[in-house]
N, C-alpha and C positions, 0 to 999 in steps of 0.2 A: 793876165791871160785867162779868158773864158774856160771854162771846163769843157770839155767835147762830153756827146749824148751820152759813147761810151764810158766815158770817164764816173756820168753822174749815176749809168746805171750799177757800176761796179758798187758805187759808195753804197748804193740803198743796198743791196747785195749782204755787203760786209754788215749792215746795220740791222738785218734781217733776226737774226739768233738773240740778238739783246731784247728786241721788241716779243719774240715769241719766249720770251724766259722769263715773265711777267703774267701773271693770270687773274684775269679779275675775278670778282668776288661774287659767289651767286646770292639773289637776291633771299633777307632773311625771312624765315620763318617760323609765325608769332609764335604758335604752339602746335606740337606735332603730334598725329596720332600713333597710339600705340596698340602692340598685338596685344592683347586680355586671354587670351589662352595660353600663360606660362603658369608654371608649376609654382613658380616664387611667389606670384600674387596670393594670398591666404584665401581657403576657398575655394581655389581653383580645382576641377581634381576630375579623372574619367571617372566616370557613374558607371561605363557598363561599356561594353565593346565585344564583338565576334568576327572571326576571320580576318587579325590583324593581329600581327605578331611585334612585341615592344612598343604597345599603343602607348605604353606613358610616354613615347619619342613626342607623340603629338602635344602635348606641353611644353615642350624642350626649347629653351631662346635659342641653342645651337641647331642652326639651320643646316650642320654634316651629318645631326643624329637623324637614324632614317626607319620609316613605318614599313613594316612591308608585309603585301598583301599578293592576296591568291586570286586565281581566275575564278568567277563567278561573284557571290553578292555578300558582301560584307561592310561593318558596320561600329563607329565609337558612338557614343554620347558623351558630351565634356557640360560639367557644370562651372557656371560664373561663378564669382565670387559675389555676386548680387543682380536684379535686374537691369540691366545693361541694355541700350540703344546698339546695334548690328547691324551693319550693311556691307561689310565685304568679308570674302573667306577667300584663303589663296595660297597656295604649294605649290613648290616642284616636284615635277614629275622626272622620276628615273625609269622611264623603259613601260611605263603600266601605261592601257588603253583603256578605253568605253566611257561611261558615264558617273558623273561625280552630282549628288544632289543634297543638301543644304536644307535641312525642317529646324525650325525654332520650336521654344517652347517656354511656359511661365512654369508647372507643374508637375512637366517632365512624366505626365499623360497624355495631354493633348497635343495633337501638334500639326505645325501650319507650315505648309512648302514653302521654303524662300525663293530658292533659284535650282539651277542645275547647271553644265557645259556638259558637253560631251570633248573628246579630245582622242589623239591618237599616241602611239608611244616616241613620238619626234617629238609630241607639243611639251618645249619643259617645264614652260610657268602657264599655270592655271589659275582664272580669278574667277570668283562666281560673284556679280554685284547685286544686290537686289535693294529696292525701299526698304527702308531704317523699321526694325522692328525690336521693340521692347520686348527682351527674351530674358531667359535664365539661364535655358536649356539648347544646349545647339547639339545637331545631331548631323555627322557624315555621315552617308550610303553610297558606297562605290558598286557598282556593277560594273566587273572588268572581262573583257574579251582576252585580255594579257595579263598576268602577274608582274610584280616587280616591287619597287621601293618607292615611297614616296619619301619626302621630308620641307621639313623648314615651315611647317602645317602656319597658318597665322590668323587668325580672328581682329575685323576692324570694326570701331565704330564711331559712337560718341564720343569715348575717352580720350584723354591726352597727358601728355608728360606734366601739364599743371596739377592734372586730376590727382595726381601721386609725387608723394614723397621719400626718399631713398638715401640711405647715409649708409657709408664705409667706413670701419676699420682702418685707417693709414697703413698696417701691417699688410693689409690682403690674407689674410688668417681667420677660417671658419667664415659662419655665417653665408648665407648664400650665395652664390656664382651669377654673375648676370652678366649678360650681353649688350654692353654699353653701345654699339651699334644701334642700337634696335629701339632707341631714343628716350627709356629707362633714364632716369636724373637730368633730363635738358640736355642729351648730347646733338647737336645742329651738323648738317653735312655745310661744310664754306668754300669747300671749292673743287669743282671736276675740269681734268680733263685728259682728252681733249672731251669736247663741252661736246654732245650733241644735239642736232637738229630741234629734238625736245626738250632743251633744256628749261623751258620753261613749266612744263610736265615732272621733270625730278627734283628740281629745286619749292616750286609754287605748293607741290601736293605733298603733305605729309607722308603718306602711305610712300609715295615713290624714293624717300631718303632712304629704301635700302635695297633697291635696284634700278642698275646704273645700264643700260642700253646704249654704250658706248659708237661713235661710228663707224664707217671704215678709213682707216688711218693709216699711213706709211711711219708715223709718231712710234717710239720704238715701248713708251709704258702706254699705261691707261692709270691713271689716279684720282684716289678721291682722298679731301682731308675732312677729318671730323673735329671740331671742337665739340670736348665733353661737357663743357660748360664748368668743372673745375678741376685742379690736379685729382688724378685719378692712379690707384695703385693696380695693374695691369698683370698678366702673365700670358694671357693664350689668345692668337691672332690665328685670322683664315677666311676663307670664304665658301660660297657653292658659285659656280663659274659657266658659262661655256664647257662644253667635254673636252678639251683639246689641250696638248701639252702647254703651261703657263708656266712662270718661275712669279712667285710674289715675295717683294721686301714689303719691310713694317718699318716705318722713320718714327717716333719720337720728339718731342717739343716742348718746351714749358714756355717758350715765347715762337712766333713767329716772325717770318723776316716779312713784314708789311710794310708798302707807304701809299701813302692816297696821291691818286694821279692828279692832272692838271682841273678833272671834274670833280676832286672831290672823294673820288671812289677808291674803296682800299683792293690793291693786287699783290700780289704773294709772287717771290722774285724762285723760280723754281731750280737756279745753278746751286742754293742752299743743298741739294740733293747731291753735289757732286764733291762737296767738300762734309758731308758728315755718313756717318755707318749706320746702317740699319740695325737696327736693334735685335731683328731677327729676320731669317730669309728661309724658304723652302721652294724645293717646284715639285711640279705635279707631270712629272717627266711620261708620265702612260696615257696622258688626258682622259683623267677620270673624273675629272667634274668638283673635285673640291680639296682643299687644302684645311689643316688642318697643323700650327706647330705653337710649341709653348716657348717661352723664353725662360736664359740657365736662370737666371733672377728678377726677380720683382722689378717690373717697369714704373715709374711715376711721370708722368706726365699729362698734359691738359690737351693738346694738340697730338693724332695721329695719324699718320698719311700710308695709305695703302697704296703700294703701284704694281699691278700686273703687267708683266711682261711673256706676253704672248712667244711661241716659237716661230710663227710664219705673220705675213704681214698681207694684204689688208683687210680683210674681213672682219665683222663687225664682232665685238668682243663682249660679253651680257655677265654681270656682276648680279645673284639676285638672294645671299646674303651675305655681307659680310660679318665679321667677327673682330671682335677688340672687347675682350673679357677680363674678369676679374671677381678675385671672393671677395669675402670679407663684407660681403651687403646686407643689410637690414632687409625685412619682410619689405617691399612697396605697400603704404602707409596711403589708403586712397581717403583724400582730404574734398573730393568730390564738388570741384568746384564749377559755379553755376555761368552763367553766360556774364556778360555787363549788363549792370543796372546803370537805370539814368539817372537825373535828378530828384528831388522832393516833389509829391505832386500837390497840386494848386490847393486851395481850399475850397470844396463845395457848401453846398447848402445843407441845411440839418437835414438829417433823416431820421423817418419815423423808428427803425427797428433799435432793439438796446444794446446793439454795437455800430452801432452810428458813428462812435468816436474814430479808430483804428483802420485805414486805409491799408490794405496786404501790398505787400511791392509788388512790381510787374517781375513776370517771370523772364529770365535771363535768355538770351539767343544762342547759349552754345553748351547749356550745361545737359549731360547725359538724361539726368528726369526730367529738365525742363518741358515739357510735353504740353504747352498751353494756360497751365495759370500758375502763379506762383500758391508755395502750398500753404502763404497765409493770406492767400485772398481767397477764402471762403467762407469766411463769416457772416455779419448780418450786413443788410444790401442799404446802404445809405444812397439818398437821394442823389448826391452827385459828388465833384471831386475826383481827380485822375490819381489812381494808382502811384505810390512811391517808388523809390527805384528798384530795382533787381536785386531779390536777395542771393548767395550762394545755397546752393545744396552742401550742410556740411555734415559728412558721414550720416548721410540718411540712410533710412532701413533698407533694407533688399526691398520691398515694395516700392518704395521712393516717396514714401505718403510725407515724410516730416524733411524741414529744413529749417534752417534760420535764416529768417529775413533780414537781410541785412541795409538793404536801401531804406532810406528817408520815406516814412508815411505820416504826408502834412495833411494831407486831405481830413475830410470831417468826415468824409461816406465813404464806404467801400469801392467804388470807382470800379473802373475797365481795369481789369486787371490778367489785361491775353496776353500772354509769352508768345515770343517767337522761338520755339525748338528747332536750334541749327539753322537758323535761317528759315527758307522756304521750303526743304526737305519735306516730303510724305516722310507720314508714319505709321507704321501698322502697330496696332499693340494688341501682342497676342495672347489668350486667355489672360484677360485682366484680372489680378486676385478680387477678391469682393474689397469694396471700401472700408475702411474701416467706420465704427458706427459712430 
């Protein structure tokens, strides 16, 4: 007997919850950029500030800790821990209005506008982007119409989780606190949802793995899982959110439940949620914009899944940072590493000068000083012969003058030896130190 229309619609019906209980896998990402304005990185530190109350909050990887500031004009300087490539600055905003402006500096005398926004006290995320500028020195200047709080302060640029290195304690005892969110040791976001519209924006762009602009959903959580890249010993989870009453659990993993579909592709079976315990749970019953709870005991795991559960339904739900913490961290150990180099270059013709021999590599396309030549290709100018491959910058000076070349140089001459910094990005470099002699 045929099935009636009724009959097949009921089937797909019943089949509906199993196919939506599966999530695919957002696509990976190679290497992530990281905020350079935390207090853990060595170096790092405010130089000077007025008219801001708890400015060292603006170092802080915890995105609850909060700055706060008066109406009218005030003002931090934050020094790098070296000269650093810079192109985005970006906070939430609690309640404070007017204008937010952004100066770099090499000398932390001179100093060159990067960007500004203006914004009102509704806008809660503020980004200022501007061309990538080789700084030292970064400088906020608020001019506020309103007081209030800021927090979750974030400096982006060059850098990435390759750039540095970071090892734990197994106990979680001493040593520094860090925000394994915020992508500190290779931690990768693998999967949201419900996914939206953008998701090729939070998954593709580094910066956006730690805000999640969720859409509007009748979906009863909102989730995101992080792989930390390795078991990790945990204590304090949370986020800054939306203002509006949320409840947030914290799930826990050393494996996850994955299988690759019919294409191939790995999905995450999300009923896992309904047969295990959160490890820890809080809500935010006043809707005040952030969460903030520790777990009775030391958490170990590699996988961790956030899901907030909003009190009303559907409006759109904004995640912009979250929290998945832990002591026990070594300083970030920046190993400054340079773009890819190619292969060995060709052999030219002799040249007259008496470093004829030594061909400098080409300079790498993503490394933070990479800025156009590699820093041993400036030696004596052989006749011809293409540049060897890309060396790394490894722990070069705050200036960025030295590195070790590390690509193949076959050439006989000094060759073309132009770096691509970051790709095609402008760069401004502001008060360049003098060369050295």
């Amino acid at each position: 007997m045929k099935p009636t229309l009724a009959t097949t619609f009921l089937i797909l019906i019943a089949a509906l919850p199993s196919a939506r209980g599966a999530w695919q896998k957002v696509p990976a990402v190679e290497k992530r950029s990281l905020d350079i304005a935390v207090a853990s990185i060595p170096g790092t530190k405010i130089t000077s500030s007025k008219g801001i109350g708890n400015a060292d909050a603006l170092l802080s990887d915890d995105p609850t800790e909060g700055v706060t500031v008066s109406v009218g004009v005030s003002e931090a300087v934050i020094q790098l821990q070296g000269q650093r490539l810079v192109d985005t600055v970006a906070f939430m905003n609690d309640a404070i209005g007017g204008k937010a402006t952004i100066s770099g500096s090499s000398d932390n005398k001179t100093w060159t506008h990067l960007g500004h926004s203006l914004f009102t006290p509704a806008d809660q995320s503020i980004t200022v982007a501007f061309a990538g500028a080789q700084i030292r020195y970064i400088k906020l200047n608020l001019e506020l119409s309103k007081g209030g709080t800021l927090k979750n302060f974030q400096v982006f640029g060059g850098d990435s989780d390759r750039d540095y290195s970071i090892s734990q304690d197994p106990s979680g005892q001493g040593g520094n606190t860090v925000n394994m969110a915020g992508g500190m040791g290779g931690s990768r976001v693998i999967y949201i949802h419900p996914s939206s519209n953008r998701d090729s924006e939070v998954s593709g762009l580094a910066k956006g793995q730690s805000k999640f602009d969720f859409p509007e959903s009748n979906e009863k959580y909102r989730t995101v899982i992080y792989d930390l890249g390795e078991t990790r010993t945990l204590s304090e989870f949370g986020s800054v959110h939306s203002p509006r009453p949320v409840r947030l659990e914290v799930f826990a993993f050393d494996q996850l439940p994955e299988k690759e579909d019919w294409r191939g592709r790995l999905s995450f079976d999300s009923s896992v949620f309904e047969s295990t315990q959160p490890v820890v749970s809080k809500e935010d019953a006043q809707g005040l914009g952030y969460i903030k709870v520790k777990a009775q005991k030391p958490v170990k795991a590699r996988y961790v899944a956030l899901r907030w559960e909003p009190d009303f339904n559907p409006p759109a739900f904004s995640v912009s940072g979250p929290i998945i913490s832990g002591a026990g961290f070594s300083s970030p150990r920046y190993n400054g590493v340079g773009g890819n180099g190619g292969g060995g270059g060709n052999a030219g013709g002799s040249g007259n000068n008496q470093d004829q021999g030594g061909g400098g590599g080409a300079g790498g396309s993503s490394g933070p000083y990479t800025v156009g030549l590699s820093p041993f290709a400036i030696g004596g100018l052989g006749s011809g012969g293409y540049a060897g491959g890309g060396g790394s910058l490894n722990q070069a000076t705050q200036d960025g003058q030295n590195g070790n070349a590390n690509g193949n140089a076959n050439g006989n001459g000094n060759g073309n030896a132009n770096g691509n910094a970051n790709g095609n990005r402008p760069i401004i470099v502001v008060n360049p130190p003098p060369a050295s002699p």
